[in-house]
C-alpha positions, 0 to 999 in steps of 0.5 A, spaced: 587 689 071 592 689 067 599 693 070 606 695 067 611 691 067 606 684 066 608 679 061 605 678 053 603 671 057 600 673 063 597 679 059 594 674 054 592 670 059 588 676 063 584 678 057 583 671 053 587 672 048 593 669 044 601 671 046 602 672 039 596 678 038 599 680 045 606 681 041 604 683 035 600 689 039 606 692 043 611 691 036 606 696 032 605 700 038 613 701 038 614 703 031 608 708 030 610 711 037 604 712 040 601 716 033 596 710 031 593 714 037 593 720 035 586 720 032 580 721 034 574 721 028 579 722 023 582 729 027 589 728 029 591 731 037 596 731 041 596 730 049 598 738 050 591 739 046 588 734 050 590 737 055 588 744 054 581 742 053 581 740 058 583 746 062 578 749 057 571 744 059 574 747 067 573 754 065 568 754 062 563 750 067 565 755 072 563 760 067 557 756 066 556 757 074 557 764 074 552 766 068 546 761 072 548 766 079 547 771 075 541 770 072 538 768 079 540 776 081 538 779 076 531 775 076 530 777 084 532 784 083 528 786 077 522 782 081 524 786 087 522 793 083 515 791 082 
C-alpha cells in the first residue's frame, strides 16, 4: 500500500513502474492543482458537491426505509378492514 511521505523510488518500486513516470505524475498533479480530477464522464464537481450527494444518497435511503414501512402498514390495515 502506498502511504504519504514515500519516495518516487520506493513508490515505483511498490507499483512496478519507473521513477521517472512516478516524477512526471506528482509534477502534473501539482501544476493542475487537483482539477484533472474534477471530472467524472465529462461532468465537472467539487468535493462540497461531492459531499452533498453524499448526505443526499443518506437521505434518501432513509426515505427509501419509511415509504417500504409505510407500504407494509398501510397493506396490514386495509387487509384488517376486510
Amino acid at each position: 500500500m502506498v502511504k504519504k511521505g514515500n519516495s518516487n523510488q520506493s513508490v515505483a518500486a511498490e507499483l512496478g513502474i519507473s521513477e521517472q513516470l512516478i516524477y512526471n505524475w506528482r509534477r502534473q498533479f501539482k501544476r493542475c492543482g487537483g482539477n484533472q480530477f474534477s471530472t467524472i464522464q465529462g461532468v465537472k464537481f467539487h468535493q462540497e458537491d461531492s459531499d452533498e450527494v453524499q448526505v443526499l444518497k443518506r437521505q434518501l435511503a432513509v426515505l427509501k426505509e419509511e415509504n417500504a414501512f409505510s407500504k407494509k402498514a398501510a397493506a396490514y390495515f386495509a387487509s384488517d378492514q376486510e
